[in-house]
N, C-alpha and C positions, 0 to 999 in steps of 0.2 A: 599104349596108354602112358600119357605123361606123369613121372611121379610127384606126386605134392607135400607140402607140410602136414603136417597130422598138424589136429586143434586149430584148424584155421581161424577159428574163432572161440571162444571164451564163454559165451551164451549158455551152452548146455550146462555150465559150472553153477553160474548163477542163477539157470532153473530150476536146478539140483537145489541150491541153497534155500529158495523160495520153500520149495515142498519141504526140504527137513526143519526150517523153521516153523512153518505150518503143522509138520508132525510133531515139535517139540511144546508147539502149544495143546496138542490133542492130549499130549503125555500127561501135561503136567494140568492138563484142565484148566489152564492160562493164558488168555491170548498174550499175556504181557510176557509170559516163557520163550513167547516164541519170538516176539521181537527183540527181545535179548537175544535168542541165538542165532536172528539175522544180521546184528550188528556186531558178534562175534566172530560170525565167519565170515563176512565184507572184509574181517580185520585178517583174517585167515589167507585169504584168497589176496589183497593187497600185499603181501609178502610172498606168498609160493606159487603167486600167478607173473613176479616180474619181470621174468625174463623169455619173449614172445616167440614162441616157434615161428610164425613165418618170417619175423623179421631174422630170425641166425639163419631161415633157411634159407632167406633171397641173399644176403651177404655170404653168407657160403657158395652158392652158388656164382657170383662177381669173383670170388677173388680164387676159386677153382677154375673158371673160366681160361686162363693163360695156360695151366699143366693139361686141361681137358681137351682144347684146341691145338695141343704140340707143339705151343710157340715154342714152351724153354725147347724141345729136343729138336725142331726144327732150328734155332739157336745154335746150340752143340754142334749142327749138322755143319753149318757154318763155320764155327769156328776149326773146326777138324778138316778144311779144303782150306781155309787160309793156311792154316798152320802145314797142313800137306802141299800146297804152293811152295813156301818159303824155304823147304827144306835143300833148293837147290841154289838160294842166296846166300850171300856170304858179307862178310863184313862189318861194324860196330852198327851200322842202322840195321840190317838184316837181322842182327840179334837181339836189336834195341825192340823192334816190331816184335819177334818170338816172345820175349817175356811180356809185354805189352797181350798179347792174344793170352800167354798165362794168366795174367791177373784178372783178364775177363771172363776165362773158364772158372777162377776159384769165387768169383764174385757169383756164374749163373749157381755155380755148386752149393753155396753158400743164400743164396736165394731159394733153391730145390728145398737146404734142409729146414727156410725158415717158412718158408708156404706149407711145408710139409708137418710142422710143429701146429703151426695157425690153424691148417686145419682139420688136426686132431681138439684142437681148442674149441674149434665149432661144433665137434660132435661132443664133446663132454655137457658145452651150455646146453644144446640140444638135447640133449639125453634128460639134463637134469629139469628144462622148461618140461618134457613130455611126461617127462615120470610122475613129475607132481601134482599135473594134472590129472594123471590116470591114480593115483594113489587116494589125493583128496575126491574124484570121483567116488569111487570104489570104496572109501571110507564111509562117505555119508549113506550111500547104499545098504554100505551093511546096516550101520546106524540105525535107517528107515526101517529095514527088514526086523530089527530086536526090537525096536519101538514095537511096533504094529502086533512081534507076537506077544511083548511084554501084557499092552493093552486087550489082546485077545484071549490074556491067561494058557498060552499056549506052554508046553515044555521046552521046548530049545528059547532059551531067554537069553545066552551067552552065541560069540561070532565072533572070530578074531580077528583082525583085519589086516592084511599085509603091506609095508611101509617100505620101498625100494631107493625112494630119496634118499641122498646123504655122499658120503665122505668113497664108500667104494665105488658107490656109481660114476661117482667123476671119476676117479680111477681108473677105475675098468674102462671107459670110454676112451682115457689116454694111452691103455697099453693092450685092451683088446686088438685095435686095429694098430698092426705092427708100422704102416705108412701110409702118409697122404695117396700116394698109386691107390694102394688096396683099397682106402675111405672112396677114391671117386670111383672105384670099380663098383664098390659094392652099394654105396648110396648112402644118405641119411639116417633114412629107413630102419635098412638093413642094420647098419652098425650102430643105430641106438638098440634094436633089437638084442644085438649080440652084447651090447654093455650092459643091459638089464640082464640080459642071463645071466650074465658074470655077478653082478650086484649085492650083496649082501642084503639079506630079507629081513627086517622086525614087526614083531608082531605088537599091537595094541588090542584088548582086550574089549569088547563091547558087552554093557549088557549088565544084569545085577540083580541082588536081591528085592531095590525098589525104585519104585520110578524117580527118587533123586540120583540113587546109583546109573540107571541107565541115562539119564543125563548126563551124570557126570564123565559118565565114559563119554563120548562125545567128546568134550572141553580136552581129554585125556588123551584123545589119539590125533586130536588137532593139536597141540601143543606139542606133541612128541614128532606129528609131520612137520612143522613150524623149526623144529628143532634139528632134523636132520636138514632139511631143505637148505638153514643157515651155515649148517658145517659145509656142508657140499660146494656151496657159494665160495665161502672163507674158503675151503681146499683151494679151490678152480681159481679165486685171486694168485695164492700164495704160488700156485704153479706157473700162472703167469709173469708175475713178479721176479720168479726165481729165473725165467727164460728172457724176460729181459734183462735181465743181467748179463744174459751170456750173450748180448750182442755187442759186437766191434760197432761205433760209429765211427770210426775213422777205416777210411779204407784205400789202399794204393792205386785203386783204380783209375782217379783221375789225375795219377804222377805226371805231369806234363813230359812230352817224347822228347829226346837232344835235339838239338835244332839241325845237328845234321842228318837228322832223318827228313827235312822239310825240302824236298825242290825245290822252292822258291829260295830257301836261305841260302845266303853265299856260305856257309859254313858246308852246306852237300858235298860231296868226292866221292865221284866213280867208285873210289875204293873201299868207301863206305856200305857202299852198297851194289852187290852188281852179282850178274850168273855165272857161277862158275864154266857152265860150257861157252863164254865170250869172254872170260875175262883175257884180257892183254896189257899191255901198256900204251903198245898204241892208240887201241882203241878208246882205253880209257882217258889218255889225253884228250882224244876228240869231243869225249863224251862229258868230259872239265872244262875246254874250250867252250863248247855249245852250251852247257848251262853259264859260262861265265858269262856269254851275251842274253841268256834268258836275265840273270838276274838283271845287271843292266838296263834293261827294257823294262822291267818291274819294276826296279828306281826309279826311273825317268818321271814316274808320275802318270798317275790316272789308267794304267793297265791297257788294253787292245783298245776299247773307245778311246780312252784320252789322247793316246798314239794315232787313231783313227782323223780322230780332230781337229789333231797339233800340225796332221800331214805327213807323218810318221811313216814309219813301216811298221810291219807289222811280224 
C-alpha cells in the first residue's frame, strides 16, 4: 500500500462548516445566526487551512528523492575510490587533486546536513497543516454535539475541546525526529504522529449557561485555534530564518585547479604528478619530452581534426 497525504482535500472542513452554521442557526432560532457563523468560520479556515498537506507532501517527497535513491552515498562511495586511487601519487598535482576531492566531500557533508534540516522543516509545516485540520475538525464536532444537547435540555451542556496547534507542535516536529535518515525511514505519517504526541494540548471550553454562552463558546475556541495556529507559523518562520543564516554562500568548491594539474598545459611535469612505484628521472624525462610534443600539437591549432585537415599528423 502506497502511503498518501492525509486531508487530500479540504471538503469535509467545509461540510463540517455548513452543518455547524446550520446548527448555529437552529440554536439561536435565526437563520441570520447562522450565516454569520458561516462567514466567520470561511474566516477561520482561510487562515489555519493555509498551508496544504499534499502540496508539503509531494515536495517533500522531490527533494527526499536524492538521500532515498542513495545518490549522496553512492557519491561518497566515489569519492572514497578516487581518493583511495591517489594515495599511491605523489607530487604538487597529486596533492592538488587530494584536497580538491576534500572540498567535495565537505561540500556532499554539508549538503547531507542541509537536506537533512529541510526536511525536518517539511515535517514541522506538515504537522502543523494536519493538526489544524484535525483540531478545527474536532472543534466544531464538539460544538455540534453541546449545541444539539443544549437544545434538547439535555445535562452534559459543557465539552472541552482539545487544541494541539501551536508553538510546541512545530517544536516537537523539529527535534522529535533526531534526522532526515530517521524522517525518510519512518515517513510523514509516522512522524507527524510522533510530533503530536510530543505536542502540548489546550483546552477550550464549550458550552454554557445560554444559548448566547454556547455560541459564544464557538467564536472562543476558534479564536484560540486561530491564535496558536499563528504562533506555530511565526515559530516555523523564525526557525527557518535563523537556519538560513547559518548558510555559507561562498564555498571553495569551485577554487579553479593549478594549471599544472592540466595535461594539456605546458606548465604539467612528470614530477608534478606521477606513481611512486615508476617514478625515475629517466623516465620521467621521457614522460616531459612526450607531453612537450602533446602540448605543441595542441597549439598548432584546431586539435586531431584540424591536424587531420591541415595533413598533419597526428
Amino acid at each position: 500500500m502506497v502511503e498518501a497525504s492525509a486531508w487530500p482535500s479540504d471538503q469535509p472542513i467545509y461540510d463540517l462548516i455548513a452543518q455547524m452554521a446550520a446548527e448555529a442557526g437552529e440554536l439561536m432560532e435565526d437563520p441570520a445566526a447562522g450565516m454569520e457563523m458561516d462567514q466567520r468560520l470561511y474566516g477561520v479556515a482561510s487562515q489555519v487551512l493555509s498551508i496544504s498537506p499534499p502540496v508539503v507532501w509531494d515536495t517533500f517527497a522531490r527533494y527526499s528523492f536524492p538521500l532515498r535513491e542513495g545518490h549522496v552515498t553512492e557519491l561518497n562511495d566515489t569519492l572514497s575510490h578516487i581518493t583511495l586511487s591517489l594515495e599511491d601519487w605523489n607530487g604538487a598535482a597529486a596533492d592538488a587533486f587530494r584536497r580538491h576531492i576534500g572540498r567535495i566531500g565537505t561540500f556532499l557533508d554539508n549538503q547531507r546536513t542541509h537536506v537533512d534540516k529541510l526536511l525536518r522543516f517539511f515535517l514541522a509545516a506538515y504537522s502543523l497543516a494536519t493538526e489544524a485540520r484535525e483540531d478545527m475538525k474536532t472543534a466544531m464536532e464538539h460544538w455540534m454535539s453541546v449545541s444539539r444537547q443544549f437544545r434538547a435540555d439535555e445535562e452534559a451542556k459543557t465539552l472541552a475541546t482539545g487544541i494541539k496547534v501551536g508553538v510546541a507542535l512545530v517544536a516537537g516536529a523539529v527535534g522529535v525526529i533526531t534526522s532526515g535518515g530517521t524522517l525518510l525511514a519512518v515517513g510523514l505519517t509516522v512522524g507527524a504522529a510522533m510530533a503530536a504526541g510530543a505536542a502540548e494540548v489546550v483546552t477550550a471550553p464549550m458550552g454554557g449557561a445560554s444559548k448566547e454562552d454556547v455560541l459564544a463558546s464557538a467564536d472562543g475556541a476558534m479564536r484560540k485555534l486561530v491564535e496558536r495556529y499563528d504562533d506555530g507559523v511565526a515559530y516555523l518562520k523564525n526557525e527557518i530564518r535563523a537556519y538560513l543564516g547559518e548558510l555559507t554562500p561562498v564555498s571553495d568548491l569551485f577554487e579553479p585547479l593549478p594549471t599544472f594539474t592540466d595535461v594539456d598545459s605546458p606548465d604539467f611535469r612528470y614530477e608534478h604528478f606521477h606513481h611512486q612505484a615508476y617514478f625515475s628521472e629517466t623516465f620521467g624525462a621521457e614522460v616531459d619530452r612526450a607531453h612537450e610534443i602533446h602540448v605543441k600539437k595542441q597549439e598548432s591549432g584546431g586539435g586531431l581534426i584540424g591536424r587531420r585537415l591541415e595533413g598533419g599528423d597526428t
